[in-house]
VEXDREN-2710 file (C-alpha; in Angstrom, 1 decimal):
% VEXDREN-2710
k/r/px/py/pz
1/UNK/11.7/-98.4/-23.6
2/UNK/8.4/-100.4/-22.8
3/UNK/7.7/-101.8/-19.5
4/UNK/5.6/-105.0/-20.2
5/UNK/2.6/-105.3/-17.3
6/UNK/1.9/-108.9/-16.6
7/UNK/-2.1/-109.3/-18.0
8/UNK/-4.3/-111.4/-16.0
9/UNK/-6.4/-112.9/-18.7
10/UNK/-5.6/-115.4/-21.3
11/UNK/-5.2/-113.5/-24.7
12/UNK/-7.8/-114.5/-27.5
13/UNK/-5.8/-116.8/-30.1
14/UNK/-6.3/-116.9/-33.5
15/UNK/-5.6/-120.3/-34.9
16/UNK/-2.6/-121.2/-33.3
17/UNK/-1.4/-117.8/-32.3
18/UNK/-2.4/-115.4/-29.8
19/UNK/-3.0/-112.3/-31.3
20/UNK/-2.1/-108.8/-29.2
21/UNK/-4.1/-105.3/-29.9
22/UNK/-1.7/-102.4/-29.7
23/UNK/-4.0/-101.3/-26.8
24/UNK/-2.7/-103.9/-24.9
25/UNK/1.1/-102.3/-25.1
26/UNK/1.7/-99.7/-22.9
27/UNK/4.7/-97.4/-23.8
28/UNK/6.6/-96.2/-20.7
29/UNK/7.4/-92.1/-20.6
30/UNK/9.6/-91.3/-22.4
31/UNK/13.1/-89.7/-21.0
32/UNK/16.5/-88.6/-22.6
33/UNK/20.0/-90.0/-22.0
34/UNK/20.3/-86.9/-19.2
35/UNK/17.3/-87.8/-17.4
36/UNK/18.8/-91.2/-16.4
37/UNK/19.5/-92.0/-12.6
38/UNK/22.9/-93.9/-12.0
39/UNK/21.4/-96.8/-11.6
40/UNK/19.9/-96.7/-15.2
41/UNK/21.2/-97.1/-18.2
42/UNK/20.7/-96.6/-21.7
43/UNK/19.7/-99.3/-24.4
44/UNK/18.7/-99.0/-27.6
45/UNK/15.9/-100.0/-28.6
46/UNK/15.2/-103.0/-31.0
47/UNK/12.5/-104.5/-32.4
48/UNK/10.7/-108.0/-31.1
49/UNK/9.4/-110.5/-33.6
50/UNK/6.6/-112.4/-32.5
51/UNK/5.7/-115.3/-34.0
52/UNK/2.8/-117.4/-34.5
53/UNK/3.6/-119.4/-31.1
54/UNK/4.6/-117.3/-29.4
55/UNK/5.8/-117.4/-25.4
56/UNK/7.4/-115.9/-23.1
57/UNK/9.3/-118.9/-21.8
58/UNK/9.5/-120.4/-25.5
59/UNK/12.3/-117.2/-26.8
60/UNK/15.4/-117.5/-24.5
61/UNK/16.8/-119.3/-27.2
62/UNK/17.8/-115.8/-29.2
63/UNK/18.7/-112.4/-28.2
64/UNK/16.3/-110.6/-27.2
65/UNK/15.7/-108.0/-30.1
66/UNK/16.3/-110.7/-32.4
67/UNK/13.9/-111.9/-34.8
68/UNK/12.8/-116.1/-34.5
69/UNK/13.3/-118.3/-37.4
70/UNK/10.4/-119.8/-37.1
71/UNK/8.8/-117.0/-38.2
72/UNK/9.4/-113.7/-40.6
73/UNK/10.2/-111.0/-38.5
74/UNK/7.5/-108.4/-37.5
75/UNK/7.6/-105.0/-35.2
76/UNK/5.4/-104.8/-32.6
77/UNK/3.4/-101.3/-33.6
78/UNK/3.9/-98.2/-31.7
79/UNK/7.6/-99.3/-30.5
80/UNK/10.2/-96.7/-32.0
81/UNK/14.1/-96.3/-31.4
82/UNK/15.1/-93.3/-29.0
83/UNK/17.1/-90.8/-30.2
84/UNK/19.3/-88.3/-28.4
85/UNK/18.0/-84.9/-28.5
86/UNK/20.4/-82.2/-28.7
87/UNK/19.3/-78.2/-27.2
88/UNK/21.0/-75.3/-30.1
89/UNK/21.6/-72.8/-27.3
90/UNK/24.2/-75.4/-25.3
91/UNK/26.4/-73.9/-28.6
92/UNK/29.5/-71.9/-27.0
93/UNK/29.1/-69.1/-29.4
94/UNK/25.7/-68.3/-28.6
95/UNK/26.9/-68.1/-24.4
96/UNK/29.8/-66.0/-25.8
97/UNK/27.7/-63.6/-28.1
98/UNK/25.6/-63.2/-25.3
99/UNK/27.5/-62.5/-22.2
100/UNK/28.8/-59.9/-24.7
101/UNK/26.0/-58.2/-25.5
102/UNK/25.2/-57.9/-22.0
103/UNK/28.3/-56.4/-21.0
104/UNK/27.4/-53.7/-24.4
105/UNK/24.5/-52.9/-23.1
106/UNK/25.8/-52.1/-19.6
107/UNK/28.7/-50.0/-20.6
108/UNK/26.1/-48.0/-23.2
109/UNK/24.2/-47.6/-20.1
110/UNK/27.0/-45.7/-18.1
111/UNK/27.5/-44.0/-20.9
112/UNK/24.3/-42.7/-21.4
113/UNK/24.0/-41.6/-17.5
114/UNK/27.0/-39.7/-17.8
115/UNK/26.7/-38.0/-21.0
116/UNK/23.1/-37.2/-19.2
117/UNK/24.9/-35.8/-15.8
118/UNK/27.3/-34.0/-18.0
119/UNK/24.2/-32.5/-20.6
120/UNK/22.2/-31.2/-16.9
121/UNK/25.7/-29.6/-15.5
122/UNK/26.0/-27.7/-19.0
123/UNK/22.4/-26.8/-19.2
124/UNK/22.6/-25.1/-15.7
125/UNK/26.1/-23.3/-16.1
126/UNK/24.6/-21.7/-19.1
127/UNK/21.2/-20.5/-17.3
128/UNK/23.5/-19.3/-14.8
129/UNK/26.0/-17.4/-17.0
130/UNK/22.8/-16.0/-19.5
131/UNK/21.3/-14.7/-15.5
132/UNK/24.4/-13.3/-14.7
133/UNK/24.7/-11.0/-18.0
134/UNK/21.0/-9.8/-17.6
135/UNK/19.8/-11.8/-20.5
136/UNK/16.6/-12.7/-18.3
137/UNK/14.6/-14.2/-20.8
138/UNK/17.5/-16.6/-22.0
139/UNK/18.3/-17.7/-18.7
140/UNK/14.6/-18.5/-17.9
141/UNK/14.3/-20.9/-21.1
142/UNK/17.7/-22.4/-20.4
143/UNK/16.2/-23.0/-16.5
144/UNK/12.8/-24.0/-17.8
145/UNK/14.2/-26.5/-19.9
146/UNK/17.2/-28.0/-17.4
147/UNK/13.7/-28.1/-14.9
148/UNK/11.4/-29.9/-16.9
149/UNK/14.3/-32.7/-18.3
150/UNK/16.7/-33.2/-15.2
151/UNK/13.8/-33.6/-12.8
152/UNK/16.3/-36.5/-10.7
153/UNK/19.3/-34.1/-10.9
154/UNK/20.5/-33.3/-7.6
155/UNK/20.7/-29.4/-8.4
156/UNK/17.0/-29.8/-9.8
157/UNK/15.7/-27.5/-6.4
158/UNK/18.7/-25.2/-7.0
159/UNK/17.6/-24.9/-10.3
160/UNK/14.1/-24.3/-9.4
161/UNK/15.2/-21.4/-6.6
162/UNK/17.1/-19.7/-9.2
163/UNK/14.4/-20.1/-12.5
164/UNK/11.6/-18.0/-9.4
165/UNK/14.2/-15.6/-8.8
166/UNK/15.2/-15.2/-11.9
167/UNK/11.7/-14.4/-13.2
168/UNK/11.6/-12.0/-10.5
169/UNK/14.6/-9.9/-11.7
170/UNK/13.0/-10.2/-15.1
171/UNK/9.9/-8.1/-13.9
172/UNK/11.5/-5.9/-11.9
173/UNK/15.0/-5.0/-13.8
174/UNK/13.6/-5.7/-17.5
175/UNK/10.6/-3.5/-17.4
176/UNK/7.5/-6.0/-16.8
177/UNK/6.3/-3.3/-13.9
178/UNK/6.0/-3.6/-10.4
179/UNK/2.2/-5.2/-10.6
180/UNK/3.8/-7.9/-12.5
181/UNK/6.4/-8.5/-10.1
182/UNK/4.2/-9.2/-7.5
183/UNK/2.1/-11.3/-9.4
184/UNK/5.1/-13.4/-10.3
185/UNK/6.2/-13.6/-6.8
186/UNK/2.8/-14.7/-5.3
187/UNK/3.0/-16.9/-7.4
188/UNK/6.2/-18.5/-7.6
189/UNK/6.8/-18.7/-3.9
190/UNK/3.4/-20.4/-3.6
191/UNK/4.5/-22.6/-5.9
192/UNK/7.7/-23.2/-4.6
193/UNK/6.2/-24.0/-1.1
194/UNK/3.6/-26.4/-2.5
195/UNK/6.2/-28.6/-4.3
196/UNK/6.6/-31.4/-2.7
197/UNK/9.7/-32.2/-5.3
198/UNK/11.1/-29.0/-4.0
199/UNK/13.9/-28.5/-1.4
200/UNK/13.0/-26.2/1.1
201/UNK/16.1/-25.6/2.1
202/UNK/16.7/-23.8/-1.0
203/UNK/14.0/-21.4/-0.3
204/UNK/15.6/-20.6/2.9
205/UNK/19.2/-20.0/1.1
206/UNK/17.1/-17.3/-1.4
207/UNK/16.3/-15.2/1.2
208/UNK/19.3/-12.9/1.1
209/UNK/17.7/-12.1/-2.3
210/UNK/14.0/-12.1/-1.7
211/UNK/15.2/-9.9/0.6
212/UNK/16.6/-7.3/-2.0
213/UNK/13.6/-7.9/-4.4
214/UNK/10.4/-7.9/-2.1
215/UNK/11.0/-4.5/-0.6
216/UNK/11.7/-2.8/-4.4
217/UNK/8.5/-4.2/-5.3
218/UNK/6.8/-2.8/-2.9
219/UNK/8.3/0.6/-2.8
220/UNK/7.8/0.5/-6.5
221/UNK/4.1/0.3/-6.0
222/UNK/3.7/2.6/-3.1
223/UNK/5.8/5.2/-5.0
224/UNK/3.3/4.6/-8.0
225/UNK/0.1/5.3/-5.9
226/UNK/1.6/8.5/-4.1
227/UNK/2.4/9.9/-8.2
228/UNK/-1.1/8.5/-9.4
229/UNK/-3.9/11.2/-10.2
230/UNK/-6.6/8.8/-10.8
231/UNK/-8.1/8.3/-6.7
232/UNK/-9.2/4.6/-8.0
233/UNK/-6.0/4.1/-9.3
234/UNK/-3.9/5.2/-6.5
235/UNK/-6.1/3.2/-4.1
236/UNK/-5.3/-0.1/-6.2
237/UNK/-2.1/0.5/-6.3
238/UNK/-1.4/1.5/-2.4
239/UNK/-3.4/-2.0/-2.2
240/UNK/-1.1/-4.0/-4.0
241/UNK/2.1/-2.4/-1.9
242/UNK/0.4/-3.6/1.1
243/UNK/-0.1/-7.2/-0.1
244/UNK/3.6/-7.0/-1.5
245/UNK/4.7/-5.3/2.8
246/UNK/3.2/-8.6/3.4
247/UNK/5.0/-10.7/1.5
248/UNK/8.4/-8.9/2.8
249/UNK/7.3/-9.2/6.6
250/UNK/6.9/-12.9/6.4
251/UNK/9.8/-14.6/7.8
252/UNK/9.7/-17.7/5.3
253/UNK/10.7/-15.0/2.7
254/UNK/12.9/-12.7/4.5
255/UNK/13.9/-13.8/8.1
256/UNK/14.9/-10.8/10.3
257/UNK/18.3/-11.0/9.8
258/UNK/18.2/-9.8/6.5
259/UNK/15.3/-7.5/6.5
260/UNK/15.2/-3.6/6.5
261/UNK/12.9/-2.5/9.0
262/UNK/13.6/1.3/8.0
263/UNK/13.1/0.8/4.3
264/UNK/10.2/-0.9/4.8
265/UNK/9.2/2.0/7.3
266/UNK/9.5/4.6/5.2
267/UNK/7.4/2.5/2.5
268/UNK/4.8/2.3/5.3
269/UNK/4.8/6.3/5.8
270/UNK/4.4/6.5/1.6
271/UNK/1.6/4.5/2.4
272/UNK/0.1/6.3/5.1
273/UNK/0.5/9.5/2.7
274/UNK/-1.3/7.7/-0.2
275/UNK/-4.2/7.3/2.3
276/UNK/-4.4/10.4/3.3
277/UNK/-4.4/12.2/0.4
278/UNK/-7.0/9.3/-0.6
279/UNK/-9.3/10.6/2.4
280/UNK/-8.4/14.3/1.3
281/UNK/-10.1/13.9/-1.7
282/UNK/-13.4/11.9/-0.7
283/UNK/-13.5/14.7/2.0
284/UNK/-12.9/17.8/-0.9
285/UNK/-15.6/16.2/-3.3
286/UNK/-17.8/16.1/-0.3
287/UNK/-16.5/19.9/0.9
288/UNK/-17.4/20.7/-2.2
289/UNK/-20.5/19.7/-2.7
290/UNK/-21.5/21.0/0.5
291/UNK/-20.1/24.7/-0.5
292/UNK/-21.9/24.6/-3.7
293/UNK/-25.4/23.4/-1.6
294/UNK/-24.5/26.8/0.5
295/UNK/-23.9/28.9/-2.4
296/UNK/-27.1/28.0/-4.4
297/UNK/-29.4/28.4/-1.2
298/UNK/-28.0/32.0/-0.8
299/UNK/-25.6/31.3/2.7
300/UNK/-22.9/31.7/2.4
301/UNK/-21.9/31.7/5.8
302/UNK/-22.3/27.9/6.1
303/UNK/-20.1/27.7/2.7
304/UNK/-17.5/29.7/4.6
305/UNK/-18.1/27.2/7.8
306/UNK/-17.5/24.2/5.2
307/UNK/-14.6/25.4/3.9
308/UNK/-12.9/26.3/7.1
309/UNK/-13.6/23.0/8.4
310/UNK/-12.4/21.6/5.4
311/UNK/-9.0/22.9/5.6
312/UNK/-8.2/22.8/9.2
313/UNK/-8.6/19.1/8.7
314/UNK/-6.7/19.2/5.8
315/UNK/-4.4/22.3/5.7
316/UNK/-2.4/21.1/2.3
317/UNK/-6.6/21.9/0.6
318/UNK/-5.5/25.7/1.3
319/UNK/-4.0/26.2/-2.4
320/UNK/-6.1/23.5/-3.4
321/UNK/-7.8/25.2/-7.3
322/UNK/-10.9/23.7/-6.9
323/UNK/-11.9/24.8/-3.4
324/UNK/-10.2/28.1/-3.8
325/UNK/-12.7/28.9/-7.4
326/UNK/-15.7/28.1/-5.4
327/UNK/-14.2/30.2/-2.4
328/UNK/-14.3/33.1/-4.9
329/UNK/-17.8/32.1/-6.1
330/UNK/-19.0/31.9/-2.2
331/UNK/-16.9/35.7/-1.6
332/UNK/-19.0/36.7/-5.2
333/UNK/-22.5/35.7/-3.6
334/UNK/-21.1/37.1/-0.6
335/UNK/-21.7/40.5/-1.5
336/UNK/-24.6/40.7/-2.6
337/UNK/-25.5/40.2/0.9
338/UNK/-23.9/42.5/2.8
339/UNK/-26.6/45.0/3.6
340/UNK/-26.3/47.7/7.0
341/UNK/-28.5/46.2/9.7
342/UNK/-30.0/48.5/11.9
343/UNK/-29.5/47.3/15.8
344/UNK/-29.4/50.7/17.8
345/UNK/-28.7/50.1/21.9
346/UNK/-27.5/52.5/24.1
347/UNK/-24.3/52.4/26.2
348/UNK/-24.4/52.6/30.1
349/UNK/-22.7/55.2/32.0
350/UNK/-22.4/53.9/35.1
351/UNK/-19.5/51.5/36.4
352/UNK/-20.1/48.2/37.0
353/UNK/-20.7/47.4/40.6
354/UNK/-17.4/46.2/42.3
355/UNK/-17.1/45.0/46.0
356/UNK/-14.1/48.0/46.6
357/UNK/-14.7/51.4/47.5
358/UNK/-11.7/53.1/45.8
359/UNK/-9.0/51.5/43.9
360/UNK/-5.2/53.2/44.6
361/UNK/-2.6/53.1/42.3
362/UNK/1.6/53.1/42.9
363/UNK/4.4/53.8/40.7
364/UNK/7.9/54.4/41.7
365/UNK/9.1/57.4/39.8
366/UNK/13.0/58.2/38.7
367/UNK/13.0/61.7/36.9
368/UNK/15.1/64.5/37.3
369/UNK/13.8/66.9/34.3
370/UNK/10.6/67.4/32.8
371/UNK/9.7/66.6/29.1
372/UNK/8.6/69.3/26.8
373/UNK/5.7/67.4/25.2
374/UNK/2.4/67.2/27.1
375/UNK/-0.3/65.0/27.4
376/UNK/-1.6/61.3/28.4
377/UNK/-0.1/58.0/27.3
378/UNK/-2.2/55.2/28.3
379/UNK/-0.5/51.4/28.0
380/UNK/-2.3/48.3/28.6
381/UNK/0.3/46.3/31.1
382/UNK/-0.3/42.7/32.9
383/UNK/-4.2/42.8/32.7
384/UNK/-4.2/46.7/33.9
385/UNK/-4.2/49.7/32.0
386/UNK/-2.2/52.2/32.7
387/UNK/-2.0/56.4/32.7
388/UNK/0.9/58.2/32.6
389/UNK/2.2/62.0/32.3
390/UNK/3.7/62.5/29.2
391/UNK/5.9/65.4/30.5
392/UNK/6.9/64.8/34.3
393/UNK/6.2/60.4/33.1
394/UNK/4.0/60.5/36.9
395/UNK/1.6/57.5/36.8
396/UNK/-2.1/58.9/37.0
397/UNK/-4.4/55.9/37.4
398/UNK/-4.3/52.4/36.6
399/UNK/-7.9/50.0/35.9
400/UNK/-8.1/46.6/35.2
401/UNK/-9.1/45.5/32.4
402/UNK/-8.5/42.3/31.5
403/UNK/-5.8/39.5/30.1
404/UNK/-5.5/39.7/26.5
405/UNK/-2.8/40.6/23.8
406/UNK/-3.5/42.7/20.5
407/UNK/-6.0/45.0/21.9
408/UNK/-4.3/48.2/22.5
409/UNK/-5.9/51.6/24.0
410/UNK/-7.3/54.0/21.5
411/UNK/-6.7/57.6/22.4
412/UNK/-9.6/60.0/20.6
413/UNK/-9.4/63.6/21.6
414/UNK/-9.4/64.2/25.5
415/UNK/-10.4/60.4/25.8
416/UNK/-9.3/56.5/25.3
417/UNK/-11.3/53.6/24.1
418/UNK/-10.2/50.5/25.6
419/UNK/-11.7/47.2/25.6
420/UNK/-12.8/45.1/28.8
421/UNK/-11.8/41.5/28.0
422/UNK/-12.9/40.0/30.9
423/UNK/-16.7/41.8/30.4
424/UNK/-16.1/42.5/26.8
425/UNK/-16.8/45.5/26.8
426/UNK/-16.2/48.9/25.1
427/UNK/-14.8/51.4/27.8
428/UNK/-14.3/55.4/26.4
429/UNK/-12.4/56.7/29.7
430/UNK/-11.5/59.9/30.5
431/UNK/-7.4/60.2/29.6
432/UNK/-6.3/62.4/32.4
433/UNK/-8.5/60.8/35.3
434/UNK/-9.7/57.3/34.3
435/UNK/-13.2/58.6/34.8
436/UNK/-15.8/56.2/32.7
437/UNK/-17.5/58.4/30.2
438/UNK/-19.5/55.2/29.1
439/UNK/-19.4/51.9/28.1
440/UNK/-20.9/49.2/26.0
441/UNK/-21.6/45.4/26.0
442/UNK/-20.9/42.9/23.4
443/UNK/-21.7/39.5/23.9
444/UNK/-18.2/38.6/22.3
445/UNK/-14.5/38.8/21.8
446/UNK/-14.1/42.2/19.5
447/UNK/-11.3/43.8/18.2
448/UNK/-9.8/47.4/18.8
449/UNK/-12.0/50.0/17.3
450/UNK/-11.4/52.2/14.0
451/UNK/-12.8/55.6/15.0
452/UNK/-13.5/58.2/12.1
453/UNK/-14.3/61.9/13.0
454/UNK/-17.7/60.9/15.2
455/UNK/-18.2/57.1/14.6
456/UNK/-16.3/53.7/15.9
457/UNK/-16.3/50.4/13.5
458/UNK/-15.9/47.4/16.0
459/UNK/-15.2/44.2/14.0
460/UNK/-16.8/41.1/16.2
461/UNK/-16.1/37.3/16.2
462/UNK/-19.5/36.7/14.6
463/UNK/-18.5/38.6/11.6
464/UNK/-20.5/41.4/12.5
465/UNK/-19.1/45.0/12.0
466/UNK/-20.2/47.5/14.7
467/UNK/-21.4/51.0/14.0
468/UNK/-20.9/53.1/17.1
469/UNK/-21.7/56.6/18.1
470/UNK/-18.3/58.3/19.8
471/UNK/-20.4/60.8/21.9
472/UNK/-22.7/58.6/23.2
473/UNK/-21.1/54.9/23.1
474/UNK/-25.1/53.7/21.5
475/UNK/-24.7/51.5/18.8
476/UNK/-26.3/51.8/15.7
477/UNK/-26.0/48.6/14.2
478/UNK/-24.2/46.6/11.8
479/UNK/-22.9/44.7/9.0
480/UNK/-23.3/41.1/8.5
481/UNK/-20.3/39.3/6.8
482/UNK/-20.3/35.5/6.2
483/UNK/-16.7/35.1/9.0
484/UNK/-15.3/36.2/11.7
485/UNK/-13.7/39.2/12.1
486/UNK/-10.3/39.9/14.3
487/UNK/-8.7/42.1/12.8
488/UNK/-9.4/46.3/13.2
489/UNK/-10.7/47.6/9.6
490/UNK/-8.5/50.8/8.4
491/UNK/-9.5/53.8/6.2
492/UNK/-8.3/54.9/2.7
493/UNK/-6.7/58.5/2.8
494/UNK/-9.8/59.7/1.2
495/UNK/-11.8/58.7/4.6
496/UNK/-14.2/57.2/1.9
497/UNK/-13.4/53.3/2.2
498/UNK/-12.8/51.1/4.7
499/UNK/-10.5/48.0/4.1
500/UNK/-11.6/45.0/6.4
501/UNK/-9.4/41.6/6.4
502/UNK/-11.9/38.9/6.8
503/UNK/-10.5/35.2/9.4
504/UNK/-9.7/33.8/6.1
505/UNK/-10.0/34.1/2.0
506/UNK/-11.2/37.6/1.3
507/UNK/-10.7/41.4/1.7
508/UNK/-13.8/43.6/1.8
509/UNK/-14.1/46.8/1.1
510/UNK/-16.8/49.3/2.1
511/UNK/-18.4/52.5/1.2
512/UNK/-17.9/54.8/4.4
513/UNK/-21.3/56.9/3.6
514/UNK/-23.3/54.2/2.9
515/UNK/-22.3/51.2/4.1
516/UNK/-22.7/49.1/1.6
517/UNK/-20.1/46.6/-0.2
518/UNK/-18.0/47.6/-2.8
519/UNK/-16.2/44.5/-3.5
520/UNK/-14.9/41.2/-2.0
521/UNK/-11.2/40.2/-3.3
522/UNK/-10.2/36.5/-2.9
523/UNK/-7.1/36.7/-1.2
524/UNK/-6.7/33.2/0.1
525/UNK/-5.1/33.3/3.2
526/UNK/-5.6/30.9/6.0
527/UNK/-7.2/31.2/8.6
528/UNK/-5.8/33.5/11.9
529/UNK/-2.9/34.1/9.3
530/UNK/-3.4/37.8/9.3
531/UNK/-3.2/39.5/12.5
532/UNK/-2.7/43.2/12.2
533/UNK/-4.4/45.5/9.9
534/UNK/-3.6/46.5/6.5
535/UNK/-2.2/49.4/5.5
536/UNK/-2.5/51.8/2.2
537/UNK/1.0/52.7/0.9
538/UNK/0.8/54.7/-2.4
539/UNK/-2.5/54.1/-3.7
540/UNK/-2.0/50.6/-3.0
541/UNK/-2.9/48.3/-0.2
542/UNK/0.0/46.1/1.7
543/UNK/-1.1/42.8/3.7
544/UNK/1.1/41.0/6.2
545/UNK/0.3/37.7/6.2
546/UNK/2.2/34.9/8.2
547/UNK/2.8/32.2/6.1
548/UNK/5.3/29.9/8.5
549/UNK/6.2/30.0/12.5
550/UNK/8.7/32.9/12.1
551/UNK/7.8/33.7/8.8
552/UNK/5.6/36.1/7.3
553/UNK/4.1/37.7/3.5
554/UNK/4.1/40.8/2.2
555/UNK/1.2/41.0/-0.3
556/UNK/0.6/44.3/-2.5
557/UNK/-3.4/44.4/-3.8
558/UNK/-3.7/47.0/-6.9
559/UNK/-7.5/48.8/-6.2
560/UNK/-9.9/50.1/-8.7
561/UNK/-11.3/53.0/-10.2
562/UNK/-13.8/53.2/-7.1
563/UNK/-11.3/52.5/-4.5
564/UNK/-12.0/48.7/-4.4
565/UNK/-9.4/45.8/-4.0
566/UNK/-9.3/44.2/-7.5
END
């Protein structure tokens, strides 16, 4: 189709013809049959001849298309017929075909999505059924692996729960050890709780089993430390129960409702034991070490001070090997310095001055007979001691004396020795009259004297053991010992030895003629536990010592060829 624009200007001729450049023919755009408006219509296209006069207005005379007769027919260059062009897709077989394959790839689709769903489903049931038999480490890969490829499932958060707890069982029920345990649980619940993938919830619904788990994790280490004998070891380990006490006291773990407050109490006590003991044995090493200082500079008074502060601190250190071998090293040294020091004072023999002029005492008698035995008892009664007739039982004089218990009268001869608690004091009365014969001071608490034909051995609280003349009441002086002394000495029926109980640890024994130290036995009592005196019984010497509340030893020490307890 050309659309022909009227031109303005006369065209050149040649001869008798004008003659028209194919620039001057403008095609119109070209447009298919479908691209026609209603009001258009298709014709085909035909070629014009133009002749060699040729005119617009000269042509009506034949069709237009058709070619003059004037002239031999010629087509005007560029002009072509339009053809129909047909698209290959408007084919019905192709729209079939692919509507078809559309609906193929849908349904393989749905397919695939279920046979997906039903794979995860599978995948889980078996982690479940491999956790459920114990098979640990079967269920954790089955887990793992439904985890890391059904990431969208909707149990994906179960899943995760159960792979964390699972891994926990492992550890604890399959033999990873409790250290490993916890580090799994730190661990995974951190995890867990910084997944933002991760249900929450879920964590929530474990805790009826964290609940079951935490708390054997953390006995599990605290019974560990309390069976450890490496300190450093122990102290780790008590370290890790605490951090794991932590993790069962948090309430995004294990809410109240399900916790054990008693279990985890008694955990806490284990605990508190581990760190004791821990402090027990920094405070031996350094007992120790103190003891051994006191030993090597020849006291051995300040090892015995060490090692009774040492135990009263820590009473379970009494049988403790290592403090009771260099107990027996300090009561070795010991002896070597035991030595007779002389001290001599003389008693007084006046009474002390008292703001009474006579003192009366009262008794109310019920005796219808005498006895035949004769004599003076004297009995130390509610601070007073007291002077009775041993044949008609007539009370003859009562003195005051002092509250104290375990110091009873010593008769010698026509006389008592008594000791004045509240002056502490050594009082030899007369028996029948209560007459002072004399008395003498010590500046502290003693113990009832052991008196041997004409001398007295007074054991002191300073460890001191008094040498005193019975016919005059002056002391001599004394032996130094490295404790105290509270217990009266006794003599082997040779008269040759005394036995003397040291506060704690040893025995002593010493040379009645000389004075001097025949041996110190390690006996290892504790302190105070040995309240009354020994006793020889058949060339061996018995020891009551009170062990318990109610409860008390009896301990049989073999003695040597010189009389000394071995």
């Amino acid at each position: 189709v050309f659309l022909l624009t009227p031109l303005e200007e006369d065209l050149p001729l040649v001869g008798d013809s004008a003659v028209m450049g194919s620039s001057d023919l403008h095609p119109a755009p070209r447009r298919d049959r479908e691209q026609l408006t209603p009001d258009e219509s298709f014709v085909d296209e035909q070629p014009i001849l133009v002749g060699k006069s040729f005119r617009p207005e000269a042509s009506p005379a034949s069709p237009i298309g058709m070619p003059s007769a004037a002239q031999p027919p010629r087509t005007a260059p560029g002009l072509r017929k339009k053809t129909k062009n047909k698209n290959q897709w408007d084919s019905p077989l192709f729209l079939i075909g692919g509507g078809a394959l559309v609906l193929l790839v849908i349904c393989g689709s749905t397919v695939a999505l279920i046979l997906n769903r039903r794979g995860g489903d599978e995948k889980l049931a078996e982690a479940r059924t491999f956790r459920d038999a114990g098979a640990f480490a079967q269920a954790i890969g089955a887990y793992q692996e439904f985890v890391t490829s059904y990431s969208s499932d909707a149990s994906w958060s179960d899943a995760r729960a159960e792979l964390a707890m699972t891994r926990l069982r492992q550890a604890i029920e399959g033999g990873g050890g409790f250290q490993s345990a916890l580090g799994i649980a730190q661990t995974e619940l951190q995890a867990l709780e910084s997944d933002k993938n991760f249900n929450q919830q879920k964590l929530a619904e474990a805790r009826p089993e964290l609940a079951g788990l935490l708390p054997r994790i953390a006995g599990g280490l605290a019974a560990e430390a309390d069976a450890s004998d490496d300190p450093a070891a122990a102290q780790q380990l008590a370290k890790l129960a605490g951090e794991a006490l932590v993790l069962c006291r948090n309430a995004k773990y294990v809410s109240k409702e399900f916790r054990d407050d008693a279990a985890l109490g008694d955990i806490e006590e284990e605990l508190a034991r581990v760190g004791r003991r821990q402090q027990t044995g920094g405070d031996l090493a350094a007992g120790l070490a103190t003891i051994q200082a006191a030993i090597a500079s020849g006291d051995t008074r300040a090892a015995y001070a060490a090692h009774k502060q040492l135990v009263e601190q820590h009473p379970e250190l009494v049988a403790n090997p290592a403090l009771q071998a260099i107990i027996v090293e300090a009561s070795t040294a010991e002896q070597a310095g035991i030595k007779f020091v002389a001290d001599p004072r003389a008693a007084e023999t006046t009474e002390r001055p008292t703001p009474w002029l006579a003192m009366l005492a009262t008794g109310h008698r019920q005796a219808t007979t005498t006895a035949p035995a004769q004599g003076t008892f004297c009995a130390r009664i509610d601070g007073a001691l007291d002077a009775f007739d041993v044949s008609t039982g007539k009370l003859l004089w009562r003195r005051y004396v002092g509250f104290a218990a375990g110091l009873p009268p010593l008769p010698v001869g026509n006389t008592v020795l008594v000791i004045d608690s509240k002056y502490q004091e050594l009082l030899c009365l007369d028996a029948r009259t209560g007459r002072l014969i004399w008395r003498q001071e010590f500046d502290e608490p003693i113990a009832t004297p052991l008196a041997v034909e004409d001398r007295g051995f007074v054991a002191a609280e300073s460890g001191r053991l008094y040498v005193i003349d019975l016919g005059t009441g002056a002391r001599t002086g004394y032996l130094q010992f490295a404790q105290p002394l509270r217990v009266t000495p006794i003599m082997d029926r040779t008269g040759r030895r005394l036995y003397l109980t040291g506060d704690h640890s040893s025995i002593y024994t010493i040379s009645r003629d000389d004075l001097k130290c025949l041996g110190v036995f390690y006996l290892g009592h504790s302190s105070g536990s040995i309240r009354v005196p020994p006793a020889e019984v058949l060339g061996r010497l018995a020891v009551l010592e009170n062990d318990g509340i109610s409860t008390c030893r009896l301990r049989i020490l073999s003695l040597d060829v010189q009389g000394a307890v071995a």
